[in-house]
Every structure is written in C-alpha cells, then in structure tokens.
N, CA, C and O atoms as a GROMACS GRO file, in nm:
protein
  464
    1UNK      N    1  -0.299  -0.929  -0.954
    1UNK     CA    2  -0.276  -1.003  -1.076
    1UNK      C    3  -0.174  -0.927  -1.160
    1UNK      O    4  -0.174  -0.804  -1.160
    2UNK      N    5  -0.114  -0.975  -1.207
    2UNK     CA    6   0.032  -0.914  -1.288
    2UNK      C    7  -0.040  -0.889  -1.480
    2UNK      O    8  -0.132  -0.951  -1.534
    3UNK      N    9   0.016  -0.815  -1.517
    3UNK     CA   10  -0.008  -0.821  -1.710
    3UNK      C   11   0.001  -0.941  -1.737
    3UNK      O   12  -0.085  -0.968  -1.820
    4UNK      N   13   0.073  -1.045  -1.706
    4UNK     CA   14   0.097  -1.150  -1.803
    4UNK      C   15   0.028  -1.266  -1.767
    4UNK      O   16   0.013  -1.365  -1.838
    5UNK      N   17  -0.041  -1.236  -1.569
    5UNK     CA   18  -0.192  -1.364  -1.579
    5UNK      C   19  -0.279  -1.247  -1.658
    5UNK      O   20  -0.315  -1.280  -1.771
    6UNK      N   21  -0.314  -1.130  -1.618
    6UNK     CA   22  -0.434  -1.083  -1.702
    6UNK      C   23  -0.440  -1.110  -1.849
    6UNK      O   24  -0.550  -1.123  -1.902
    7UNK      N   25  -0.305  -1.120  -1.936
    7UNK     CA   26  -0.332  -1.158  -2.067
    7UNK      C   27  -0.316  -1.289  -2.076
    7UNK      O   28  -0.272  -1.339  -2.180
    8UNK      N   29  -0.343  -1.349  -1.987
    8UNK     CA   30  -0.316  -1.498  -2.049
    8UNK      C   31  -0.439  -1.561  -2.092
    8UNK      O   32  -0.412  -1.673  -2.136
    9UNK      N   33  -0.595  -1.528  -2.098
    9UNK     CA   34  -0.708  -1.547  -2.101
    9UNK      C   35  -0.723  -1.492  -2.284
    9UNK      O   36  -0.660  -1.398  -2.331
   10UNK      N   37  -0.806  -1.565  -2.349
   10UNK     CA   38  -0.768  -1.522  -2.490
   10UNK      C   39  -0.924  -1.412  -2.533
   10UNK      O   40  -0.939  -1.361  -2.645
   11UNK      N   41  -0.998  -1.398  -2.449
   11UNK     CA   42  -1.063  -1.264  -2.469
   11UNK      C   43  -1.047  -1.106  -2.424
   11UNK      O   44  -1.094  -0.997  -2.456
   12UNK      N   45  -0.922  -1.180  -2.301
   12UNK     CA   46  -0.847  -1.010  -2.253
   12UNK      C   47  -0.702  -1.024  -2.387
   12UNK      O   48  -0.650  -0.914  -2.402
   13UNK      N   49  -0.647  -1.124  -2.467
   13UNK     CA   50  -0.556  -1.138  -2.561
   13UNK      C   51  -0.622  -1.020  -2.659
   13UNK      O   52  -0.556  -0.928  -2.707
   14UNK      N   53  -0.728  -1.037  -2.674
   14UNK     CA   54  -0.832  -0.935  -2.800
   14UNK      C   55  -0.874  -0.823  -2.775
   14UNK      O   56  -0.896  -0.721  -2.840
   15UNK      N   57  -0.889  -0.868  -2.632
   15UNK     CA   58  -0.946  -0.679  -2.624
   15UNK      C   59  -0.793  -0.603  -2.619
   15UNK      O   60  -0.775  -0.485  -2.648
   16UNK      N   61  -0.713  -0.675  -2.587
   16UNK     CA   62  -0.575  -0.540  -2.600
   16UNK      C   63  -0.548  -0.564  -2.722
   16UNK      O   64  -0.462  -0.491  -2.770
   17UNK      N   65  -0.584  -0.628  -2.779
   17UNK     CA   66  -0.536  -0.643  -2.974
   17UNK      C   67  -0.632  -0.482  -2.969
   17UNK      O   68  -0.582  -0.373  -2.943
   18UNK      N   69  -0.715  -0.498  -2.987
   18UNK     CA   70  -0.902  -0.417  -3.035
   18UNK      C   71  -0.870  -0.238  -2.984
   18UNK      O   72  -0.926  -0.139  -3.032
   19UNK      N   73  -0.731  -0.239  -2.843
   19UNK     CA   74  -0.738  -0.094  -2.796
   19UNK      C   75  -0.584  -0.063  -2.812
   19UNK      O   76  -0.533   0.018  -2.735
   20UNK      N   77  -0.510  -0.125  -2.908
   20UNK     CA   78  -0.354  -0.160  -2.907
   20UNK      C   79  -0.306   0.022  -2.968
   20UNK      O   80  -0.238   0.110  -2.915
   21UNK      N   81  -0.369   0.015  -3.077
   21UNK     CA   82  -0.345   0.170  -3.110
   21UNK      C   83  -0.463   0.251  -3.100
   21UNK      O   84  -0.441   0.371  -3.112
   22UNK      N   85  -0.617   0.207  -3.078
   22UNK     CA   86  -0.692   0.341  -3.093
   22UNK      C   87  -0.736   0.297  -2.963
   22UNK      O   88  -0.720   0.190  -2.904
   23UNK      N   89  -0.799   0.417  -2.931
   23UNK     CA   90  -0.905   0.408  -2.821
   23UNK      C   91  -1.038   0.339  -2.843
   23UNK      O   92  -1.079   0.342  -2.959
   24UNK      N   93  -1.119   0.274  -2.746
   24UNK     CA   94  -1.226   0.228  -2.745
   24UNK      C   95  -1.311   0.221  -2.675
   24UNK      O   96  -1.263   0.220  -2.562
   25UNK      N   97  -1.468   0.213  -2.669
   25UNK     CA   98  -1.567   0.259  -2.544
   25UNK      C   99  -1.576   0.127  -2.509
   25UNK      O  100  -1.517   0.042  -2.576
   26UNK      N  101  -1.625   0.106  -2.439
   26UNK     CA  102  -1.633  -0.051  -2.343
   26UNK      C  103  -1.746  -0.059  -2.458
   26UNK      O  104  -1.728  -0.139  -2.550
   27UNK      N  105  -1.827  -0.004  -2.457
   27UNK     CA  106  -2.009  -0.047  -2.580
   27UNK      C  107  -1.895  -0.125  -2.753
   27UNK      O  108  -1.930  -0.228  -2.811
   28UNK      N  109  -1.811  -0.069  -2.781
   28UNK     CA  110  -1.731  -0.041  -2.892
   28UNK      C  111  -1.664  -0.225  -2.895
   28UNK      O  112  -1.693  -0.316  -2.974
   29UNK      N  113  -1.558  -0.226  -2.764
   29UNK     CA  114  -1.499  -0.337  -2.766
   29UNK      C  115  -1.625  -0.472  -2.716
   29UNK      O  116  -1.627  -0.572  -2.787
   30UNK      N  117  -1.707  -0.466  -2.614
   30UNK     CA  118  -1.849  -0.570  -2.639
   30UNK      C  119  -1.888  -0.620  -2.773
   30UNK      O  120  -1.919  -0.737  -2.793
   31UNK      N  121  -1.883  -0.507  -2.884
   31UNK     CA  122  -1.956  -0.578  -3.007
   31UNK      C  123  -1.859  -0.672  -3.102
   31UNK      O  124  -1.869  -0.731  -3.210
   32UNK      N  125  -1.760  -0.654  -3.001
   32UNK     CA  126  -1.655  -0.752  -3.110
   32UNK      C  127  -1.621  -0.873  -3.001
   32UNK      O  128  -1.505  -0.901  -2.973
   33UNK      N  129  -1.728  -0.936  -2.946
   33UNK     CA  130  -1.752  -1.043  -2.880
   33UNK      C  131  -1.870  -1.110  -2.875
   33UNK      O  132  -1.976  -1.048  -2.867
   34UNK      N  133  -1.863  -1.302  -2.880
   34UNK     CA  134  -2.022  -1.301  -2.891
   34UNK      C  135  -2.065  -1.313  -2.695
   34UNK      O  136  -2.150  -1.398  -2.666
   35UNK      N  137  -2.024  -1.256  -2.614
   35UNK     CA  138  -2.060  -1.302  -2.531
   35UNK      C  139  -2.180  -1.154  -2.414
   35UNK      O  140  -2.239  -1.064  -2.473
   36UNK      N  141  -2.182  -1.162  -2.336
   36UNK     CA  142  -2.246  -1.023  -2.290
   36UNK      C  143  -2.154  -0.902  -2.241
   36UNK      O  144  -2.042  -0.907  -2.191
   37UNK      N  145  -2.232  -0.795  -2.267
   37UNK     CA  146  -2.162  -0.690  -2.246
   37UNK      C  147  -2.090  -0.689  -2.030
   37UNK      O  148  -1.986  -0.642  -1.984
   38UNK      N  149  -2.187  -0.749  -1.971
   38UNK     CA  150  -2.127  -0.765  -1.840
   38UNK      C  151  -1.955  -0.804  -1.797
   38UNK      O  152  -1.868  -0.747  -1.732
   39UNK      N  153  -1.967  -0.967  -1.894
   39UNK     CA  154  -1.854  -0.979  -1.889
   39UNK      C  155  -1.759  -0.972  -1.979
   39UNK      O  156  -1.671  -1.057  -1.973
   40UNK      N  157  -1.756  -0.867  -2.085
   40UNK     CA  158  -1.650  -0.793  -2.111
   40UNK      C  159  -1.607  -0.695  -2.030
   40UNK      O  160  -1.489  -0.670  -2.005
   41UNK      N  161  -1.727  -0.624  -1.978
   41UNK     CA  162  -1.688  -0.529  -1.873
   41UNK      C  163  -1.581  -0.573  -1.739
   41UNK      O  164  -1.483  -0.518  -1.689
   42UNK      N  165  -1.650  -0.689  -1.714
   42UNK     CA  166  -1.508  -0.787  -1.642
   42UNK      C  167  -1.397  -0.823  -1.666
   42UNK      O  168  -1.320  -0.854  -1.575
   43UNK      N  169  -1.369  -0.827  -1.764
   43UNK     CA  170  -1.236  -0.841  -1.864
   43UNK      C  171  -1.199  -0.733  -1.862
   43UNK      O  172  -1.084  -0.718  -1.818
   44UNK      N  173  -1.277  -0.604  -1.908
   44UNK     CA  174  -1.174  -0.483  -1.906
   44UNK      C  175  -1.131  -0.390  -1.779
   44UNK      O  176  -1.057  -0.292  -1.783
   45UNK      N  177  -1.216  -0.467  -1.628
   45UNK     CA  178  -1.130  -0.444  -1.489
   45UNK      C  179  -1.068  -0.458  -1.456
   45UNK      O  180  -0.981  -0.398  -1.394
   46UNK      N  181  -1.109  -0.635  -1.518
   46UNK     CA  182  -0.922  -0.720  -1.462
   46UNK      C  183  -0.810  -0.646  -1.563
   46UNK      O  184  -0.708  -0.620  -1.499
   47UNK      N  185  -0.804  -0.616  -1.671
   47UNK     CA  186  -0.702  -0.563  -1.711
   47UNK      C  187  -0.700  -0.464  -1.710
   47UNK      O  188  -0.636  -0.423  -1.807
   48UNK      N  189  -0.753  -0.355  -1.624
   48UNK     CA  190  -0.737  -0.242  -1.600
   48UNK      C  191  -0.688  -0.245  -1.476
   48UNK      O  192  -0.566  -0.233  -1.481
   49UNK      N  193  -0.726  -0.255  -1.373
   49UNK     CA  194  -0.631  -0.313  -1.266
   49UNK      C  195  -0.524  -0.380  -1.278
   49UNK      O  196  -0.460  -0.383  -1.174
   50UNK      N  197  -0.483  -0.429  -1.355
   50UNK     CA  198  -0.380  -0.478  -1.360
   50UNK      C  199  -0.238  -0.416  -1.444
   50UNK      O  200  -0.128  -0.461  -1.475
   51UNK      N  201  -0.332  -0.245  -1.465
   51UNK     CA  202  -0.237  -0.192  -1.537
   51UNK      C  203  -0.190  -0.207  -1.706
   51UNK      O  204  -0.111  -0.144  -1.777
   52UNK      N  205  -0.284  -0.328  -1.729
   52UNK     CA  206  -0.266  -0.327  -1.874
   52UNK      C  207  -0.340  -0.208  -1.976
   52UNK      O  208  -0.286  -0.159  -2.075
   53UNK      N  209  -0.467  -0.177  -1.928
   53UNK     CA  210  -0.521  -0.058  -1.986
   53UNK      C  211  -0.528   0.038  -1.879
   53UNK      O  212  -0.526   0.031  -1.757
   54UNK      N  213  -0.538   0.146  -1.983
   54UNK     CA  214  -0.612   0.262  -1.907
   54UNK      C  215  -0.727   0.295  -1.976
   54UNK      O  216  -0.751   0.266  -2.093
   55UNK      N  217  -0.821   0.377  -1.873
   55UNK     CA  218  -0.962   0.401  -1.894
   55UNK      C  219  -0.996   0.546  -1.858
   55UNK      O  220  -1.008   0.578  -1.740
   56UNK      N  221  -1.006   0.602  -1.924
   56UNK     CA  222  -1.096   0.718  -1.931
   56UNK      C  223  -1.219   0.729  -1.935
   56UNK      O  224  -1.283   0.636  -1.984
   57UNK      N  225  -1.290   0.849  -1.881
   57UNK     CA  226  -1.414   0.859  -1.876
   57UNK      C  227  -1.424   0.981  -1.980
   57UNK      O  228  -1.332   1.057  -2.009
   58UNK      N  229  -1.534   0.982  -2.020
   58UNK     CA  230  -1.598   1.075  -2.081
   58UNK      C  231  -1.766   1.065  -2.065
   58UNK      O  232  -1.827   0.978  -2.127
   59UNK      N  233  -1.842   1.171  -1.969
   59UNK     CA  234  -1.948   1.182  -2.000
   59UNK      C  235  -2.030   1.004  -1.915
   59UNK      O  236  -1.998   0.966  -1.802
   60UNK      N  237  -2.107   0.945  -1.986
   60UNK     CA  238  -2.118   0.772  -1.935
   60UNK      C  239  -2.053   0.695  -1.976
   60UNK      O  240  -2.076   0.579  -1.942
   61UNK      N  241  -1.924   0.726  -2.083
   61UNK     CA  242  -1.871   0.647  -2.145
   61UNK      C  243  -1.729   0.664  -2.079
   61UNK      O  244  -1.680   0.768  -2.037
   62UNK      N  245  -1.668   0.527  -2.078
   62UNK     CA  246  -1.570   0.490  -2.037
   62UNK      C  247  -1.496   0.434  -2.232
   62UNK      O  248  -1.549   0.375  -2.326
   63UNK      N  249  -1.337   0.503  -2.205
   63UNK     CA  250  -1.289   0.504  -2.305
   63UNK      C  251  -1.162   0.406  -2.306
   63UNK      O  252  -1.138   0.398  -2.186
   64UNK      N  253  -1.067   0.326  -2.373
   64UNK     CA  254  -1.032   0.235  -2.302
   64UNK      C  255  -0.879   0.206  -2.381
   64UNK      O  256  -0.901   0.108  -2.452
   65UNK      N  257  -0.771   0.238  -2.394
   65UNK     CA  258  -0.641   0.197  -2.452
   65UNK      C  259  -0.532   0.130  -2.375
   65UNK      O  260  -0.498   0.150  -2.258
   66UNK      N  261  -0.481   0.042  -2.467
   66UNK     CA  262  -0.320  -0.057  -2.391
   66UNK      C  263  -0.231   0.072  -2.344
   66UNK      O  264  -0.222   0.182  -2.398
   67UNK      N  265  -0.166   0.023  -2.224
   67UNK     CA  266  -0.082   0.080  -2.177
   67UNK      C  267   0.024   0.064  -2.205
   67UNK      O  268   0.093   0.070  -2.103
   68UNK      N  269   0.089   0.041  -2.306
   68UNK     CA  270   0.243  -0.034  -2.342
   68UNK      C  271   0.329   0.000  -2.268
   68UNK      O  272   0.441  -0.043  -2.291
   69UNK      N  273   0.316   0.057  -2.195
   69UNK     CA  274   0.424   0.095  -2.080
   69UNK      C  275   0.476   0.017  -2.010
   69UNK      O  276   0.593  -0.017  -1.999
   70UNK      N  277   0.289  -0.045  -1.907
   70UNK     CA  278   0.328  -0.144  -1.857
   70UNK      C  279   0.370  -0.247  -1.884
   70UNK      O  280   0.442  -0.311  -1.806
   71UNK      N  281   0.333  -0.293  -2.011
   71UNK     CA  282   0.386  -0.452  -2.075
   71UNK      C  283   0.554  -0.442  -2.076
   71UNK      O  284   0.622  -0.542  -2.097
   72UNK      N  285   0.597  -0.344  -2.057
   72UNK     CA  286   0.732  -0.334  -2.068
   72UNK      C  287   0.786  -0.398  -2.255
   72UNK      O  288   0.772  -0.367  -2.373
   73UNK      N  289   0.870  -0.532  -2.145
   73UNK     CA  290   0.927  -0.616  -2.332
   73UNK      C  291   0.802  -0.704  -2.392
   73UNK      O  292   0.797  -0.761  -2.500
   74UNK      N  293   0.722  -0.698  -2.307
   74UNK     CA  294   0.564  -0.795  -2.351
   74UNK      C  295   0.534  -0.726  -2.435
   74UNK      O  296   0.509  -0.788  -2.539
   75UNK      N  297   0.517  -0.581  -2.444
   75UNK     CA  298   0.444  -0.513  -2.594
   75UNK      C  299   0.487  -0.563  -2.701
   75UNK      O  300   0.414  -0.610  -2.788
   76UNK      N  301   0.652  -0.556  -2.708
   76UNK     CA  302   0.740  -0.576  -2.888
   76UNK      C  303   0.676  -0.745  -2.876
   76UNK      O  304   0.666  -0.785  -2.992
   77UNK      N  305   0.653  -0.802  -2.825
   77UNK     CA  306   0.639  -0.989  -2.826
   77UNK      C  307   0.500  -0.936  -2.865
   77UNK      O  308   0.475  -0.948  -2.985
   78UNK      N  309   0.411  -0.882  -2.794
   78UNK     CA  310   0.273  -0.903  -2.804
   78UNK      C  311   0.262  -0.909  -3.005
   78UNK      O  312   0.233  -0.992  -3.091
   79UNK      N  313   0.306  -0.758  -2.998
   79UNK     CA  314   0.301  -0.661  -3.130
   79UNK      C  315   0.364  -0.783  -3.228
   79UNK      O  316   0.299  -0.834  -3.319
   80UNK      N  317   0.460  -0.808  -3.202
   80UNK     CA  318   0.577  -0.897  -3.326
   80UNK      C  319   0.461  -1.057  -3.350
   80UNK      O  320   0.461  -1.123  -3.454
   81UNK      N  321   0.358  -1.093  -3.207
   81UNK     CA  322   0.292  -1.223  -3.269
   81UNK      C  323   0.154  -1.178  -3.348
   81UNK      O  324   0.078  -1.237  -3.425
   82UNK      N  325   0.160  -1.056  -3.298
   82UNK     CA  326  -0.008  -1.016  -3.415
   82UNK      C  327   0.042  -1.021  -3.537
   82UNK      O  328  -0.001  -1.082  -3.634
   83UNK      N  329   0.156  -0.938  -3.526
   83UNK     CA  330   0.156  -0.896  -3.685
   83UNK      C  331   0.231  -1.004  -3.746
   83UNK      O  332   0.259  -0.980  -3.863
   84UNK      N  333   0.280  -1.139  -3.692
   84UNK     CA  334   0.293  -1.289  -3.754
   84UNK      C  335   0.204  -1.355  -3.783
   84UNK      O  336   0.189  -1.415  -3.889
   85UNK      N  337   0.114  -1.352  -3.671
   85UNK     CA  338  -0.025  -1.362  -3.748
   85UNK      C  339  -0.106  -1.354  -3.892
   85UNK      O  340  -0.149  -1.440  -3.970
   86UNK      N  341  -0.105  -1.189  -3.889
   86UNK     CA  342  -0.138  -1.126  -3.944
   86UNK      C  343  -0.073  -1.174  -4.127
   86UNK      O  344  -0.124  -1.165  -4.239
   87UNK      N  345   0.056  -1.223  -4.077
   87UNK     CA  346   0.159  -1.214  -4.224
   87UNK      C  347   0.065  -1.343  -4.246
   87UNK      O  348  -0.008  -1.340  -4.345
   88UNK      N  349   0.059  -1.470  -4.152
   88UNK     CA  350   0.022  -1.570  -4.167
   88UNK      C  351  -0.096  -1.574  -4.277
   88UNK      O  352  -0.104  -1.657  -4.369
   89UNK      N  353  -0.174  -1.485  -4.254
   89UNK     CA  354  -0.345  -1.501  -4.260
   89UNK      C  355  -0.341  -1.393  -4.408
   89UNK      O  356  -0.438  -1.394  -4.484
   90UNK      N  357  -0.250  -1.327  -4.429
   90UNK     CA  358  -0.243  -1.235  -4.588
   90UNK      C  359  -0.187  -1.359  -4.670
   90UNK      O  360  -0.217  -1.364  -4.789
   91UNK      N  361  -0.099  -1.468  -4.610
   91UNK     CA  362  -0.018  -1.584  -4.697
   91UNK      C  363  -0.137  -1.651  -4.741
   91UNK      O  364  -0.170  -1.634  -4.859
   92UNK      N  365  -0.220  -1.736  -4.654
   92UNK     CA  366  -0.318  -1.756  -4.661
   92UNK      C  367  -0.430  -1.752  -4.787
   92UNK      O  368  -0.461  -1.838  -4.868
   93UNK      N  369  -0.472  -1.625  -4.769
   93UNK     CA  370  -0.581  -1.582  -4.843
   93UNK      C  371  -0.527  -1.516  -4.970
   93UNK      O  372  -0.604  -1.461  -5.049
   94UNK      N  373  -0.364  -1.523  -4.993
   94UNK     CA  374  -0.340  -1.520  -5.140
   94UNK      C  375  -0.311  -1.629  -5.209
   94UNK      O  376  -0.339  -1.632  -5.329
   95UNK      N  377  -0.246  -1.746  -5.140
   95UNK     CA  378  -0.280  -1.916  -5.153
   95UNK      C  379  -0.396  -1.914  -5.239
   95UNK      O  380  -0.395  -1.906  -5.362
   96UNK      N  381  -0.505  -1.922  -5.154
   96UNK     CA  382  -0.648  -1.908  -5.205
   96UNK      C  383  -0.719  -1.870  -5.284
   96UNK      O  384  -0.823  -1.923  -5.323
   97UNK      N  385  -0.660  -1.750  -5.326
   97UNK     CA  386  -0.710  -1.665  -5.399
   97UNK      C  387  -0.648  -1.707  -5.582
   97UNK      O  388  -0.712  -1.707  -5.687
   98UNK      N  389  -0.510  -1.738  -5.557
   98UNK     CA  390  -0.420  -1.807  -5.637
   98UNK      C  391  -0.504  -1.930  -5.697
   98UNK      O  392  -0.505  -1.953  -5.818
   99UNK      N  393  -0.559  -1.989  -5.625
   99UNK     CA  394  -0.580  -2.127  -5.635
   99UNK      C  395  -0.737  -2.135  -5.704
   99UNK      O  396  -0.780  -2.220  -5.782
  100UNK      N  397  -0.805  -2.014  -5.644
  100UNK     CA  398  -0.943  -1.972  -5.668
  100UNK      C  399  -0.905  -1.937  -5.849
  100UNK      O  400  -0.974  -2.001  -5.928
  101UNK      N  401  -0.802  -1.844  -5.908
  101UNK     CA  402  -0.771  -1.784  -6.031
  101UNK      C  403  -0.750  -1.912  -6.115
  101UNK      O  404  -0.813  -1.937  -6.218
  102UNK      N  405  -0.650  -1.998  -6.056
  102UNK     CA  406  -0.645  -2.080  -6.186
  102UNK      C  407  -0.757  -2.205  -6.176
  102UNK      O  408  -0.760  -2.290  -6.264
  103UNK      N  409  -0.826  -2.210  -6.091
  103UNK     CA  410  -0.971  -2.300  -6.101
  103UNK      C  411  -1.027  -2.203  -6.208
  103UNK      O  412  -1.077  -2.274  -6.295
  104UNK      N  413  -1.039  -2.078  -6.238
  104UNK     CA  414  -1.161  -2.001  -6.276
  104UNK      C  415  -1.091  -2.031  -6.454
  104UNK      O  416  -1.162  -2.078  -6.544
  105UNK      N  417  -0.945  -1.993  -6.471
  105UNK     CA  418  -0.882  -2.011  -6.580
  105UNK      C  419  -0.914  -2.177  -6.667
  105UNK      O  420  -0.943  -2.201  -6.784
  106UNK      N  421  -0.894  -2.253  -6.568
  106UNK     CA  422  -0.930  -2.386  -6.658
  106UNK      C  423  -1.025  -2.423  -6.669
  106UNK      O  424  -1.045  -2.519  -6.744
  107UNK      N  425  -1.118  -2.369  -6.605
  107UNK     CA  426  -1.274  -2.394  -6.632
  107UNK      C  427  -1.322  -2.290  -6.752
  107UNK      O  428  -1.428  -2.302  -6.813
  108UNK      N  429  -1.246  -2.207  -6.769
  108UNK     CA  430  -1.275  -2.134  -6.908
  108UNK      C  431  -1.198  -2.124  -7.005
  108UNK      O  432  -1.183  -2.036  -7.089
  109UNK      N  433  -1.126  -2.270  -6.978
  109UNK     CA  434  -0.984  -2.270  -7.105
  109UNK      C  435  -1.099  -2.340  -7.230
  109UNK      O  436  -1.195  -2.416  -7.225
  110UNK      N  437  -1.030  -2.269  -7.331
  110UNK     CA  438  -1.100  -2.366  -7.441
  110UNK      C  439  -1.039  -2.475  -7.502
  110UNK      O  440  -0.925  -2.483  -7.548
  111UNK      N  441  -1.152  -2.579  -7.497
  111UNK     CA  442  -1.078  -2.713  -7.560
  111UNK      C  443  -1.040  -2.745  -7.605
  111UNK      O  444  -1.097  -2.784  -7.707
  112UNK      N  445  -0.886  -2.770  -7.588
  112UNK     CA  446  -0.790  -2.794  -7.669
  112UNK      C  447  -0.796  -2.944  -7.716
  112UNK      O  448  -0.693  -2.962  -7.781
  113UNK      N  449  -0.877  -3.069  -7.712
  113UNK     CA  450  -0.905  -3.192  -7.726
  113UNK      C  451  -0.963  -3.208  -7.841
  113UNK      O  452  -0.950  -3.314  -7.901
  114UNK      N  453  -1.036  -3.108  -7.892
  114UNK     CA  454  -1.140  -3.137  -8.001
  114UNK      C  455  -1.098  -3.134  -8.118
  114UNK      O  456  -1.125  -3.226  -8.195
  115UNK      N  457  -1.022  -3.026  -8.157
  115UNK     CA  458  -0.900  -3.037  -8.246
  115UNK      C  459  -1.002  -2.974  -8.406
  115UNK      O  460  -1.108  -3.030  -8.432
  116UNK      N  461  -0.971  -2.906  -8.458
  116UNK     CA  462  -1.064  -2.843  -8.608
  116UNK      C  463  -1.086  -2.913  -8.728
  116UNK      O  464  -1.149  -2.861  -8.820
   0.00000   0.00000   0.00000
C-alpha cells in the first residue's frame, strides 16, 4: 500500500494529524477515537507499513510519529490543508462569538423608546 491509499481513510487522515509534530503511544492516539483500541491499532500498521509512521518501542509501549520524509510533497499539502482548516474554524468561532457580543449588547441596551 503506498502513503497516499494509507491516508486516504479519514481515521488514518487523524491519526497523522494527532502524531504530525509530537510523539504518541498507540493507548494516547485510541482515546482520541470513538471506536476500539484494536482497530486503531490497525490503522496505525497499515500506516506504519506503509512508511507513513514510525514506531518506537519503549518498555510495552509503542510510541508513534509522521514520517514526513516519506510523504515527500504530501507533507507541505497535508500541513497547508490542516492549517486551512484550522484558519477556517478560528473564522468561524470569531463570527460567533461577534454575533454572540452584540446579541448580549442589545439585550442590555437601555430603552431608548420610552423617552423621560
């Protein structure tokens, strides 16, 4: 299997988001899934075999980071759509937040209708 079928599945998309800059224990990247720890562990073979991560051991724990090496020009694409994402989802939640402030402002404007 090549990097680019192994990432084409959108829970191996996350686990290389989840080990992109730090390291992670297989127990570590499981809890940021609702599914079982088995088959994350399957997810992180196929993309370990496939050269997208590497895995270290330590002790019973297996430790787990992207290989950007292998992605070659796939890393700057990978990297450039998170962090579009990312811009997306800060636009977002200041929209919101914007929108949340002046709901809070006119609900505590004083009435200017009633007149003295």
């Amino acid at each position: 299997m090549t990097a680019l079928q192994a990432i084409s599945e959108p829970r191996r998309q996350r686990i290389v988001q989840l080990v992109w800059d730090r390291e992670r224990t297989a127990g570590d990247v499981a809890r940021h899934f609702d599914v079982t720890f088995g088959a994350v562990s399957q997810h992180l073979k196929v993309l370990t075999d496939a050269g997208v991560l590497v895995q270290r051991r330590e002790g019973r724990q297996r430790w787990y980071l992207t290989n950007k090496k292998a992605l070659g020009p796939l890393a700057k694409a990978l990297e450039t759509m998170w962090s579009d994402r990312l811009a997306d989802l800060k636009a977002l939640a200041e929209a919101e937040e914007r929108s949340e402030t002046q709901k809070h402002r006119r609900r505590n404007a004083p009435d200017r209708q009633g007149g003295v």
